[in-house]
N, C-alpha and C positions, 0 to 999 in steps of 0.2 A: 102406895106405890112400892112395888117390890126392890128390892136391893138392887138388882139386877139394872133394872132398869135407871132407877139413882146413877149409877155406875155407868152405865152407856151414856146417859144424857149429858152429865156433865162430862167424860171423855171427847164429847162432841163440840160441847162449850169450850173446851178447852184443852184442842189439839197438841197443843207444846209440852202440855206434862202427861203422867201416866199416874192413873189413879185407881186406886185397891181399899179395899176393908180391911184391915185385920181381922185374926181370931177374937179381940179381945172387942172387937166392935168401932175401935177408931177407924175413922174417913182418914185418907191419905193423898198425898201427893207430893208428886217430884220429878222436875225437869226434865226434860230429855238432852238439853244440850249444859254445857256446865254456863257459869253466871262469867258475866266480863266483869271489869275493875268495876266501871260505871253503876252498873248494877248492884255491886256486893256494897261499894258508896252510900247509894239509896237504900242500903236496907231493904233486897231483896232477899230471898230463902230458896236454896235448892230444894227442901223439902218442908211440904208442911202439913200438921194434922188437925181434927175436927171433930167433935162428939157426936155430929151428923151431917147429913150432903148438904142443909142448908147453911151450917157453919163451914160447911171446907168451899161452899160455892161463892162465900161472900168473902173469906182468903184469899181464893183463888181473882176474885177481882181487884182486892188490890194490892196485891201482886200484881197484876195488869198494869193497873193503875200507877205502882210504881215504877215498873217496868220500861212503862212509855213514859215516862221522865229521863230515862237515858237515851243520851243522844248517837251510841255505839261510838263513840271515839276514846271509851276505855280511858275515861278521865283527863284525858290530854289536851291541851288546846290547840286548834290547830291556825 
């Protein structure tokens, strides 16, 4: 599969971040919106990298995965 499309599909899979190649051949990605308390807690990542789409695609789940473990109330109880 060509790069290209690597790059579309998982862009598609995963609306919230914005994803590139480097020059140097690393997969990428990172967020569009910045991380809450909640999230940075969990050991989420504004940015993260991969030595190819199927390693940046299985990042990018869990990241999901941890993602949906905050409850967006930014660590507080309420």
């Amino acid at each position: 599969m060509s790069f290209d499309r690597h790059l579309a599909e998982i862009a598609r899979e995963f609306p919230e971040w914005t994803i590139w190649r480097s020059d140097a051949g690393r997969w990428w990605a990172t967020r569009h919106h910045p991380l809450t308390s909640a999230q940075r807690d969990l050991g989420c990542a504004m940015t993260i990298d991969a030595d190819d789409p199927e390693k940046l695609r299985e990042q990018l789940r869990d990241q999901q995965d941890l993602s949906d473990g905050s409850d967006g109330s930014d660590g507080e109880d309420s």
